[in-house]
C-alpha positions in Angstrom: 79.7 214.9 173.9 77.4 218.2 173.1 78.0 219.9 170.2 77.9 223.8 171.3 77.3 227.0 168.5 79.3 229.8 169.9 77.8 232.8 168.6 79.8 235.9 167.7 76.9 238.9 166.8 78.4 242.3 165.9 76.9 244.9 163.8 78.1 246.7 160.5 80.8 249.6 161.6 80.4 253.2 161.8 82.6 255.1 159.6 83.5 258.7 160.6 81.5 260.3 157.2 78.5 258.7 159.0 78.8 261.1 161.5 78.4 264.1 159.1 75.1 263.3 157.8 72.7 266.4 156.8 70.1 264.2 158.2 68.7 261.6 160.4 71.0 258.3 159.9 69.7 255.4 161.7 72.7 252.7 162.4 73.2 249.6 164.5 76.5 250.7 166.4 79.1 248.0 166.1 79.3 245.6 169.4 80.5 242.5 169.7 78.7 239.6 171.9 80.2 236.4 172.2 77.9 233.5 173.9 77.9 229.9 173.4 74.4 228.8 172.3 73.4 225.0 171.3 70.5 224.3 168.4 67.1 224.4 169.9 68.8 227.7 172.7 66.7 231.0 173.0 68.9 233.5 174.0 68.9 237.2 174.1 71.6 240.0 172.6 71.7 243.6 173.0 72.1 245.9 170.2 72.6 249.6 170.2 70.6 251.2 167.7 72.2 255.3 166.8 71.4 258.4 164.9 74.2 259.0 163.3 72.7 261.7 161.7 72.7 265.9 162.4 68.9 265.8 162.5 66.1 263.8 164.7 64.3 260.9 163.7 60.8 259.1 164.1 58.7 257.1 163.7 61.9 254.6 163.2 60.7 251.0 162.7 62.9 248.0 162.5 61.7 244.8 161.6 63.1 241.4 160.3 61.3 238.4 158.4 63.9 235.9 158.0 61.9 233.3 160.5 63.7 230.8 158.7 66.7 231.2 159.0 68.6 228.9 161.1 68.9 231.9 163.8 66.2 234.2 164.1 64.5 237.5 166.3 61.9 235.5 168.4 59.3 238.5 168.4 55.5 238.7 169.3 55.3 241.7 166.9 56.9 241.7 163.8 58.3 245.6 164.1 60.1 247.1 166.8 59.2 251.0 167.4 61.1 253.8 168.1 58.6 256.8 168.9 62.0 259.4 168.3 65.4 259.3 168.3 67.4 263.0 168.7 71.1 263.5 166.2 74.0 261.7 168.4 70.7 259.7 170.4 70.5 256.0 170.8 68.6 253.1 172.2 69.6 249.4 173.4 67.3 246.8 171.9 66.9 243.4 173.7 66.7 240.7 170.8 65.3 237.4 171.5 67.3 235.3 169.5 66.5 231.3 168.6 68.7 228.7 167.1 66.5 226.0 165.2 67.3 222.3 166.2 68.7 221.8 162.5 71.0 224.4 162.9 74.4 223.9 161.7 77.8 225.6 162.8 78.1 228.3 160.3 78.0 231.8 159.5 74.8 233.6 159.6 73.5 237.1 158.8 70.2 238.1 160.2 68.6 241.1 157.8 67.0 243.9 159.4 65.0 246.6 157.4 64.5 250.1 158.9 62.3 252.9 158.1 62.1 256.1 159.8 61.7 259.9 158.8 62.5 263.7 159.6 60.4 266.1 161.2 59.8 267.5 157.7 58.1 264.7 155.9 61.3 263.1 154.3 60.9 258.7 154.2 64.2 256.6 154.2 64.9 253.2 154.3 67.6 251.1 155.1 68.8 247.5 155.1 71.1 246.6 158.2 72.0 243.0 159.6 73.6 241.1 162.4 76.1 238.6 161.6 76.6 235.5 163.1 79.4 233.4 163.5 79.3 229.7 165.0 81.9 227.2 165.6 82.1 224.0 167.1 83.7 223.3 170.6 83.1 219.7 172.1 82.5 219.5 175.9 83.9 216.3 177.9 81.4 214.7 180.1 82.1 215.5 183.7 
């Protein structure tokens, strides 16, 4: 018997006030992808990152430090960069994701922090995460 992680990643939703935004609003758009991972897996997830915002954004960087974490972004750079992102624009990321060996079946978030700005000088930052969900399903030998 193998004991699989099945993986559930979905983002934080977007609420239609986000939408209204009198400036660039950097969000992860809500998806939901559902693979079966064991502890030691690399696997990769797609997220959508959005500008939900009435204004362009750049110089948007998204990074995460949680390395140890049970499930974390495998990454040879510790930032991602997004050059610009135009109001209503958005880009699909390709996370590598590992499980640790010690991992157990449980829920896990993985925190993301972005910062980005407006063409006039403005700074924001924001804290976004993944969550994800594991349970256990035992395979017969066959």
């Amino acid at each position: 018997f193998s004991l699989f992680i099945a993986l559930i990643l979905c983002t934080g939703f977007v609420f239609a006030d986000e939408y209204e935004a009198e400036y660039p609003k950097i969000v992860f758009e809500n998806k939901l992808d559902i693979q079966k991972v064991k502890a030691g897996d690399n696997f990769e997830v797609n997220i959508v990152v959005k500008n939900v915002g009435n204004e362009s954004a750049k110089y948007v960087n998204i990074s995460n430090s949680a390395k140890d974490a049970p499930i974390y972004w495998e990454t040879a750079v510790d930032t991602y960069a997004i050059n610009r992102m135009s109001a209503g624009g958005k880009k699909e990321l390709k996370l590598n994701l590992c499980v640790k060996e010690t991992a157990d079946v449980g829920i896990y978030e993985l925190p993301f922090d972005i910062t980005y700005s407006n063409y006039s000088g403005s700074q924001y930052t924001k804290a976004l995460r993944l969550v994800a969900g594991g349970c256990a399903a035992r395979r017969n030998p066959g």
